[in-house]
C-alpha positions in Angstrom: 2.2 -11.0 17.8 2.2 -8.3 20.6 -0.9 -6.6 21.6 -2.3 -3.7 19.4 -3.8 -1.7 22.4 -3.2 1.9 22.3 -2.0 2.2 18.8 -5.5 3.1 16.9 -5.5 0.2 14.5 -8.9 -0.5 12.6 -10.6 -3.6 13.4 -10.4 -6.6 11.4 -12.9 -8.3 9.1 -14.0 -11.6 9.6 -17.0 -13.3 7.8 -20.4 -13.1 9.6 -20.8 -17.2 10.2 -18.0 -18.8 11.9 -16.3 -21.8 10.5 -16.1 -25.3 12.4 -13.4 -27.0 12.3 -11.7 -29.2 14.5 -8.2 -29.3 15.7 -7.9 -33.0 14.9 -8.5 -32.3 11.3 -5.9 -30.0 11.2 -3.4 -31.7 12.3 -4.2 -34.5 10.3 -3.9 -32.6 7.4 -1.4 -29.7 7.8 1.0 -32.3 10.2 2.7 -30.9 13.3 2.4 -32.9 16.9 -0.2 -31.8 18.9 1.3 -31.1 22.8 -1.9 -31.3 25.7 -5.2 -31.0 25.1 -8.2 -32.9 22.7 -8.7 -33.6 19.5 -12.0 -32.5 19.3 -11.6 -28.7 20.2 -13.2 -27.1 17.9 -12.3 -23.8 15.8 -13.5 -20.8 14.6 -11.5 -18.3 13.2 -7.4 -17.8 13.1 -5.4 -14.8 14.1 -1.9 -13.0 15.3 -2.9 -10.7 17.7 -4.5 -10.6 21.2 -6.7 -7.6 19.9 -8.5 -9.9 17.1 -8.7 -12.9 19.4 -12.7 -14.2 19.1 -13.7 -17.1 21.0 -12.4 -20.3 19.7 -9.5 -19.0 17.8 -6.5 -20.8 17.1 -3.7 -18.6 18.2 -0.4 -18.1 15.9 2.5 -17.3 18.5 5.5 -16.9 16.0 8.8 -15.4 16.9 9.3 -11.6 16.5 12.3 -9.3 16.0 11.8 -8.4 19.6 9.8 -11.0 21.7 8.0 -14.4 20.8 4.4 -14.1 20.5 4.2 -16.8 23.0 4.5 -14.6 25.7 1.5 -13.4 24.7 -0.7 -16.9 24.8 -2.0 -16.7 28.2 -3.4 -13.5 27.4 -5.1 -15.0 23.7 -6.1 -18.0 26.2 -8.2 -15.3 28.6 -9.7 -14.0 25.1 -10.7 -17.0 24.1 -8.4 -18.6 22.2 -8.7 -22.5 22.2 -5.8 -23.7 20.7 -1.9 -22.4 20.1 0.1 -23.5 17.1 3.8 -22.3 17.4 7.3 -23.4 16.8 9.3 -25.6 19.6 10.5 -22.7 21.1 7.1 -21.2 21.2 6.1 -24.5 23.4 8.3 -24.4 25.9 7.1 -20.8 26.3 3.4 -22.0 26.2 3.7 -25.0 28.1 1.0 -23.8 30.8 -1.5 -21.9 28.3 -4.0 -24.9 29.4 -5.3 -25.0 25.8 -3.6 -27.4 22.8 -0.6 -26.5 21.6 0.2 -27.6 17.8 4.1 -27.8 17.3 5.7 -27.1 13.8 9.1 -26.0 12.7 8.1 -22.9 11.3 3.9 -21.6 11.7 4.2 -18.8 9.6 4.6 -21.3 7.0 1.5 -22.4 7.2 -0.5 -20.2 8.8 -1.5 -19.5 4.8 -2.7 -22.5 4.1 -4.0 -23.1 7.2 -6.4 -20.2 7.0 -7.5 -20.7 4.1 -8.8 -23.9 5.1 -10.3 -22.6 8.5 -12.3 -19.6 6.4 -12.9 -21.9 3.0 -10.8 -19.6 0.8 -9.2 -22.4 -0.9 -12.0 -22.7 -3.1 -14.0 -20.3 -5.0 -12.7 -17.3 -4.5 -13.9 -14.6 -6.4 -11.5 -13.6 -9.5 -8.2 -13.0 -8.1 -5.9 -9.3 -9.2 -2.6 -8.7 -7.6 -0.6 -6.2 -8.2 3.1 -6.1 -6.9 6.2 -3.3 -7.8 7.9 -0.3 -5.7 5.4 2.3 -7.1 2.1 2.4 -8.4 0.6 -0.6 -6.3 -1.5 1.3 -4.5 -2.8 3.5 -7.7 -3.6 0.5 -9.9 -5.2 -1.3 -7.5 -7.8 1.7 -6.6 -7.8 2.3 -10.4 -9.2 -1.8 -10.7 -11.7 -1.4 -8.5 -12.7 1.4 -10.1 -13.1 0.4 -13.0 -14.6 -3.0 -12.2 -17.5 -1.0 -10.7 -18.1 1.3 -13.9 -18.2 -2.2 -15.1 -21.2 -3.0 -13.1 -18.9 -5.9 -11.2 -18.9 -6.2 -7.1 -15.6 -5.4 -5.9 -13.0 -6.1 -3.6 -10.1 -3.9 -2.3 -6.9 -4.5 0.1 -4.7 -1.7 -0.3 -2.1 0.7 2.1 -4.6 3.0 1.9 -8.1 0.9 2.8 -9.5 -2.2 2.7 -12.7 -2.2 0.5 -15.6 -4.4 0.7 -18.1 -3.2 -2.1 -19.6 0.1 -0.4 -17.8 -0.9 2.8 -14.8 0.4 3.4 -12.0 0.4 6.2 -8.5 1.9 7.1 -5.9 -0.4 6.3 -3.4 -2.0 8.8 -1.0 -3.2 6.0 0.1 -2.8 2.7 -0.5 -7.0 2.5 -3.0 -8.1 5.6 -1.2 -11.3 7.4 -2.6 -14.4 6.4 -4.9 -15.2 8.6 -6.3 -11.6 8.4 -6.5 -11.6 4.8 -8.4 -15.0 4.0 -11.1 -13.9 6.7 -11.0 -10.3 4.7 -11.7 -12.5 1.3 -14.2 -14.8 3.2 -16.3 -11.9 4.1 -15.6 -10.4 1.0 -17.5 -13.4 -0.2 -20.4 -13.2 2.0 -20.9 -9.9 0.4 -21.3 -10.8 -3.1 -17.6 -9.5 -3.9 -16.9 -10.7 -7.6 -13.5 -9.6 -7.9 -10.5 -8.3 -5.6 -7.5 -6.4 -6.2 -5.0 -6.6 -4.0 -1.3 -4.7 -3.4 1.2 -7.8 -3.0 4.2 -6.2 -1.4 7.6 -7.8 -1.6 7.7 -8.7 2.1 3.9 -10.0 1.7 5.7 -12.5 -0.6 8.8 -13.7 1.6 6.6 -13.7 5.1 4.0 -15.8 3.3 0.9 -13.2 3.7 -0.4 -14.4 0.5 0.2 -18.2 1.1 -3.0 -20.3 0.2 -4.3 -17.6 -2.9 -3.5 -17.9 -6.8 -4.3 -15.2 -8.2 -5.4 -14.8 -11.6 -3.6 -12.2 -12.7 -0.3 -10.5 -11.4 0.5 -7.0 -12.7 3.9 -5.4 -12.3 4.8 -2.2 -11.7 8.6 -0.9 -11.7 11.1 -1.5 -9.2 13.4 1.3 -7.8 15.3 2.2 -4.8 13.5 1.1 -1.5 13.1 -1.5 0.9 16.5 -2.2 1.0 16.8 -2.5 4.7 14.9 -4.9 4.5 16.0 -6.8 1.7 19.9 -5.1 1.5 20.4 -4.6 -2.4 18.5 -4.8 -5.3 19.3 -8.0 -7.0 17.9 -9.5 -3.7 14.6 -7.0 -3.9 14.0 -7.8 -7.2 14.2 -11.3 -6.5 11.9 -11.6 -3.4 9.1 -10.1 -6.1 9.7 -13.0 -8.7 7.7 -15.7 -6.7 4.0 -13.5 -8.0 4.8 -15.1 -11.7 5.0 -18.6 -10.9 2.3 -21.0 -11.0 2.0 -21.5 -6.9 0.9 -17.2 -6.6 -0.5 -16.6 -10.4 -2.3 -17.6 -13.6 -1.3 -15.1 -15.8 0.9 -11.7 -15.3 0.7 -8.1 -17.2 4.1 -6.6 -16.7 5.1 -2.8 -17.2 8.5 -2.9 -19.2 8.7 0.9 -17.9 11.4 0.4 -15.4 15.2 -2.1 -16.3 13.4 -4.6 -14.0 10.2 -5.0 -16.1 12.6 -7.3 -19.5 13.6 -8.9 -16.4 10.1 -10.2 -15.1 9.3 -11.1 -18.1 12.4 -13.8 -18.9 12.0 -15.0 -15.3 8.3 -15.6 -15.2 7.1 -18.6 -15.3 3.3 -17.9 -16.2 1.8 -16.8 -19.5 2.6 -13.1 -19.7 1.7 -9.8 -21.5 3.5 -6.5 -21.8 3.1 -3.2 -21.6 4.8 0.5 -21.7 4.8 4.1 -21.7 7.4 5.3 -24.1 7.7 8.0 -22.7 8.4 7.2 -19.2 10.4 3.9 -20.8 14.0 3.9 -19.7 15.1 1.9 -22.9 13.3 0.9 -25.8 11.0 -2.0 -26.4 8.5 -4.0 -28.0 5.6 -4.7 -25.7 2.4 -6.0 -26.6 0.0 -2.7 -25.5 1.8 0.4 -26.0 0.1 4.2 -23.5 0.2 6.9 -25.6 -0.4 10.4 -23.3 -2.6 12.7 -25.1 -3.2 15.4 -22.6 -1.7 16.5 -19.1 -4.1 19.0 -16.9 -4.5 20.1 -13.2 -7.3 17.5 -13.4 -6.2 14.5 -14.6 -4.4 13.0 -17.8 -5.6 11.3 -21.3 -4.1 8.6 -22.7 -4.8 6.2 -25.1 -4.1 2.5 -24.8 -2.6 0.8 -28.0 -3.2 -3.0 -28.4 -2.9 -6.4 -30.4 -5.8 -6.5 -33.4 -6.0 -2.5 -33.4 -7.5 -2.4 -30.2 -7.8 1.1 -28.5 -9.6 3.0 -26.6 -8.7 6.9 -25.2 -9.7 7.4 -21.6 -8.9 9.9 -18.7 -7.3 9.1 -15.5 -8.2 11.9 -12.8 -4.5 11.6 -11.2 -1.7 13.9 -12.9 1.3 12.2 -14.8 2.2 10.0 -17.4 2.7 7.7 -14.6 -0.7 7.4 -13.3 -1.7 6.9 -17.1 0.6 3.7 -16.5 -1.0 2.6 -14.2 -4.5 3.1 -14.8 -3.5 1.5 -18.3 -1.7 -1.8 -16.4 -5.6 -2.0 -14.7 -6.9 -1.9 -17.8 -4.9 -5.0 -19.1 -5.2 -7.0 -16.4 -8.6 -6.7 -16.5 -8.4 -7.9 -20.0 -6.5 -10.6 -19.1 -8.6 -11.7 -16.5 -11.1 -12.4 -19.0 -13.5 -9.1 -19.4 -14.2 -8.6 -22.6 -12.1 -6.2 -25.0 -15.7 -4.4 -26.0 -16.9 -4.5 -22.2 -14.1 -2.7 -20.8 -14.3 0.3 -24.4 -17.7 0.4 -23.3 -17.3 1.8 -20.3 -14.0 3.7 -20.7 -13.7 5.0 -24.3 -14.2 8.3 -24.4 -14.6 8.5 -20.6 -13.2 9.3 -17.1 -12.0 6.5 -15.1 -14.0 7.4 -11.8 -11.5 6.3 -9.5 -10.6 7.8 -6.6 -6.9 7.2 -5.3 -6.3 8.3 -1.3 -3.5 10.5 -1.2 -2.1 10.0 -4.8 -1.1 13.3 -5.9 -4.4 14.4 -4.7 -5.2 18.3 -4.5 -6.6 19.7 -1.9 -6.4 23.6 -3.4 -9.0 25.1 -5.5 -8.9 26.0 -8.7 -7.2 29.8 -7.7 -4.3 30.3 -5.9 -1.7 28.4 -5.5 -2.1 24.5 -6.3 -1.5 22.1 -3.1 -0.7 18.5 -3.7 -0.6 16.2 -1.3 1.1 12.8 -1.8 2.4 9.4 -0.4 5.5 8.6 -2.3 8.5 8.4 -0.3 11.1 7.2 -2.6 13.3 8.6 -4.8 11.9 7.6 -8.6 8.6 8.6 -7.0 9.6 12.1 -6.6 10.6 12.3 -9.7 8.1 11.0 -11.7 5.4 13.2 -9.4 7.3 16.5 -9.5 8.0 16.6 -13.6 4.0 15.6 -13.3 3.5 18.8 -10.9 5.9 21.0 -13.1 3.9 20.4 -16.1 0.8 21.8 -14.7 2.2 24.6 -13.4 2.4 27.9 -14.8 4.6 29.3 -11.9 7.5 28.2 -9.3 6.9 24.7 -7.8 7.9 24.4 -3.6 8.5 20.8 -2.3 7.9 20.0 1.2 8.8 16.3 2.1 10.3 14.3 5.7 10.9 11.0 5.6 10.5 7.5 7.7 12.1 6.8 10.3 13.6 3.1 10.7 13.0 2.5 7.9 15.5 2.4 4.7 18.2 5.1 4.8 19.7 4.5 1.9 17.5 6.4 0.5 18.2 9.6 2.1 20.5 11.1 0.4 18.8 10.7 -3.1 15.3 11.5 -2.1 16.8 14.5 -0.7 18.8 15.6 -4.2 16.4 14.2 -6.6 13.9 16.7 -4.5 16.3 19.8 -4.9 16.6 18.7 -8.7 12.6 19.0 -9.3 11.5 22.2 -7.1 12.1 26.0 -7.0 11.8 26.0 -3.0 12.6 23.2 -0.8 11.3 23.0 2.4 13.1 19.7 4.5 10.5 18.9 7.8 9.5 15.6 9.8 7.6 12.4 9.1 7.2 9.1 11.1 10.4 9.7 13.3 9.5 6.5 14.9 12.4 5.8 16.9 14.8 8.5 15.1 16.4 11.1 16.0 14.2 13.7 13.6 17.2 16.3 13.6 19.4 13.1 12.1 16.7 12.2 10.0 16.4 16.0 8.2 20.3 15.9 8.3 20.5 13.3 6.1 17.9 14.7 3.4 19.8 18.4 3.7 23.1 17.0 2.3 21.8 15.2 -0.7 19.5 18.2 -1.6 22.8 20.4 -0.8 24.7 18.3 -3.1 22.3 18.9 -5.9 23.9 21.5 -8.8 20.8 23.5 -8.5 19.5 27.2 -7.6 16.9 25.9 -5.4 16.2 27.7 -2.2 16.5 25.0 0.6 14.8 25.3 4.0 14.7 23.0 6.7 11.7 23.7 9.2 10.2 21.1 11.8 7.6 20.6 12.6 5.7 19.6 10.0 2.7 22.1 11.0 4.8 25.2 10.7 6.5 24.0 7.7 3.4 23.9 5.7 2.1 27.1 7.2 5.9 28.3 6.0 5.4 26.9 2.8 2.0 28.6 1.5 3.4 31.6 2.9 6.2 31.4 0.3 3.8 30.6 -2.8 0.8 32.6 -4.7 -1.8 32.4 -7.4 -0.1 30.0 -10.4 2.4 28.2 -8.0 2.2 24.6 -6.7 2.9 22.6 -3.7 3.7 19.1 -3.7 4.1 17.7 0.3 5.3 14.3 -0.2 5.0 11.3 2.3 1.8 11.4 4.0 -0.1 10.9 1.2 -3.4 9.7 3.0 -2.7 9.0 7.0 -4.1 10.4 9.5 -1.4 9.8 12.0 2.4 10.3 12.5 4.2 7.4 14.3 6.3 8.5 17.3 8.4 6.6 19.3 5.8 4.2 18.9 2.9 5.9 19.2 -0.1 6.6 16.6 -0.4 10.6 16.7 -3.6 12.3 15.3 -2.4 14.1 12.3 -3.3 15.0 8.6 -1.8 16.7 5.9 -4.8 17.1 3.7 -6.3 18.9 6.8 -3.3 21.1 7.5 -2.8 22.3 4.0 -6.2 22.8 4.0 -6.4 25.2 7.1 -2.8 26.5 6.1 -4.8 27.8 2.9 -7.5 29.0 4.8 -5.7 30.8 6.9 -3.6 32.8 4.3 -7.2 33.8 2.5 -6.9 31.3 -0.3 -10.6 29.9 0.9 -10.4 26.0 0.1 -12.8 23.2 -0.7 -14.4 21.5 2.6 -12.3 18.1 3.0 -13.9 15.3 1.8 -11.6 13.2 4.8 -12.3 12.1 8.3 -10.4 14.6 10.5 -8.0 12.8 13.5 -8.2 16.4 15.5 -11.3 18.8 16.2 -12.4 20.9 13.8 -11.3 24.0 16.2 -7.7 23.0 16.9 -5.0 22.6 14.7 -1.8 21.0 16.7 1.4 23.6 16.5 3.7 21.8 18.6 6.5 19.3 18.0 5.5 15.9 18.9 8.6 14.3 18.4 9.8 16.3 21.3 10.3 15.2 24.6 7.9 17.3 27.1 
């Protein structure tokens, strides 16, 4: 893997004593034929990247879309790596690293396994929760750490959004950390007392074996909609890359969500013991599932629900996210928890009658106050997303409802065209800006969301307005007391990625001073701030100067 320098990436976690292994025993147990060097190096850690390397490392140099990491090895070497294992290729390139090299067909492969021998994760681990599906991951694994700790258990997070470590917490790099990243995560996790994890298992975590070496002990499932698909090309093959979770080599056991065609689906194909679940009213056909989510109650501040389950079971709790969908999800958490083996009583206990005191990073999460208009600010990017988050917005919302959304850059276009009609569809106003151009054009990009929100039949105003910091000052202009916002993509970050650069930059924080700055006096942000306090970029990055 290339360097990291320059791009503002957190640090990674490793656990506080190193391990000691040697390279001998590795090869003797993983295989692979060991090119220079001595047996009897020893190692203490595994990583990807010349930014992580520690002294003693071995060094994975696998081949990228654009360069083999083993043009990186002489700089892991000066680091301190000790040893290389790469593919043939990868030797050749390496050949005068001056450090072992360790030769196998493919080392992503086993980098897994690998690491979790290096960092002892391949035995008692704490209890296992992963959570896979287009939408949602994110929400309900937040929503299991959350409730794990109003169950008085010591948790674990790995999510897009952060990485958790009990109190600890740290930006995320990742939806799913590499391998070797994430069994050093869950060996310091250990270290710390951490009793349980929950972790977002993303399709590609699954086919570039980022989760090799863990069984987890429960798999939840989501829904799967329109996404990925440059990376995976069509559906049948997206679903299909998620279907390895519910098989005895990733799981134990597996709560699915029958809300979405894909969730009947799961279930025939899984090959682990399995419970359902659904939300009639977000269902897109009817079923039988084992726990039924029956929504009670949709405010500004949350939404009350009550879960229905085998032997009467029940309990009626709030999640502090708007939506039927969020009840979903908070309701999935709940199951697996269940499943996992925390007792039925346990889990009413704490939750009957209650809030769930979660808190989900740029999930629908307002950044208004309770007069003028309500400001949402949220990280979906997909088209069902929209959906399910702007009928969420409309129901809360006495007056018009403005949607101000970009999209990714090199990244799935396929999508373009519905995200931008679905968002017509849901909103009074639409306001079409920028997000991560990346390498895009951004004027393409917008072109592309324009003619699906032109080809809605609708009467909504469309605007198209970049950057994104006048479009939001644009936005509140347009809006008053009883109206709502809902910017949509950014969700949590505090950076836009340009042409390959990390750019200070926060939504929460420019809605905020937008707000401020039209007299609508809103709360202080409870988010770090990637810019000073007295400066509030009004240029257009994407720009060339």
């Amino acid at each position: 893997m290339t360097s990291d320098a320059g791009s503002n990436l957190p640090p990674t976690l490793r656990p506080s004593r190193a391990p000691h292994v040697s390279l001998g025993d590795l090869v003797h147990r993983f295989g692979g034929e060991r090119r220079a060097g001595d047996d009897d190096v020893i190692l203490s850690g595994v990583t990807l990247s010349t930014d992580d390397v520690r002294s003693g490392d071995l060094f994975g140099a696998l081949p990228g879309r654009n360069h083999h990491g083993a043009h990186f090895v002489e700089t892991a070497v000066a680091a301190g790596a000790a040893a290389v294992i790469t593919d043939p290729v990868g030797a050749d390139l390496s050949s005068s690293a001056g450090v072992p090299i360790v030769v196998v067909d493919d080392p992503r492969a086993v980098l897994g396994e690998i690491s979790a021998w290096v960092y002892g994760t391949d035995e008692n681990l704490p209890i296992m929760l992963g959570v896979t599906g287009t939408n949602g991951k994110t929400s309900v694994a937040h929503l299991l750490k959350a409730i794990l700790e109003q169950l008085g258990v010591v948790a674990g997070l790995s999510s897009t959004a952060e990485r958790h470590i009990g109190s600890e917490v740290i930006t995320s790099r990742l939806t799913t950390p590499e391998a070797t990243e994430f069994h050093a995560l869950l060996a310091h996790m250990r270290e710390c007392g951490v009793e349980a994890v929950a972790d977002e298992v993303s399709a590609q975590a699954l086919t570039r074996h980022r989760v090799d070496g863990i069984v987890f002990d429960v798999a939840g499932f989501t829904n799967l909609t329109h996404d990925h698909l440059d990376d995976f090309g069509d559906m049948g093959t997206y679903f299909r890359a998620k279907l390895p979770l519910f098989t005895p080599e990733r799981s134990r056991r597996a709560v699915v969500s029958l809300d979405s065609e894909y969730g009947a689906e799961v279930v025939a194909a899984a090959r682990v013991p399995t419970t359902s679940i659904i939300t009639p009213t977000l269902s897109v056909a009817p079923a039988v599932a084992d726990w039924t989510v029956e929504i009670i109650a949709e405010r500004h501040h949350g939404t009350t629900f009550t879960l229905h389950g085998p032997d009467g079971q029940s309990l009626t709790t709030t999640v502090p996210v708007i939506g039927p969908h969020m009840a979903s999800n908070a309701a999935l958490a709940i199951v697996m928890l269940r499943e996992a083996g925390y007792e039925w009583s346990r889990l009413a206990d704490a939750l009957d009658g209650r809030r769930i005191a979660a808190a989900v990073p740029g999930r629908t999460q307002r950044v208004s106050a309770d007069h003028g208009p309500a400001v949402y600010v949220d990280f979906g990017h997909s088209p069902d997303a929209f959906e399910k988050t702007l009928a969420a917005v409309r129901r809360v919302t006495p007056g018009r409802v403005l949607m101000l959304f970009g999209a990714d850059g090199d990244r799935d276009a396929t999508k373009r065209f519905d995200m931008g009609r679905t968002a017509a569809l849901g909103s009074d106003i639409l306001i079409i800006t920028d997000h991560h151009p990346r390498y895009e054009n951004p004027d393409d990009i917008r072109a592309e969301l324009l003619t699906g929100a032109r080809a809605a039949v609708s009467a909504t105003e469309i605007i198209e307005i970049s950057p994104p910091e006048r479009a939001i000052v644009e936005a509140i202009s347009r809006v008053g007391d009883g109206d709502a916002i809902l910017w949509a993509g950014p969700g949590h970050q505090d950076y836009r990625d340009i042409r390959g650069a990390r750019v200070p930059y926060s939504a929460r924080e420019l809605a905020r001073r937008a707000l401020a700055a039209a007299g609508w006096n809103p709360p202080a942000p409870t988010w770090a701030v990637p810019y000073p306090p007295d400066s509030t970029p009004d240029s257009d990055p994407t720009r060339p100067a």
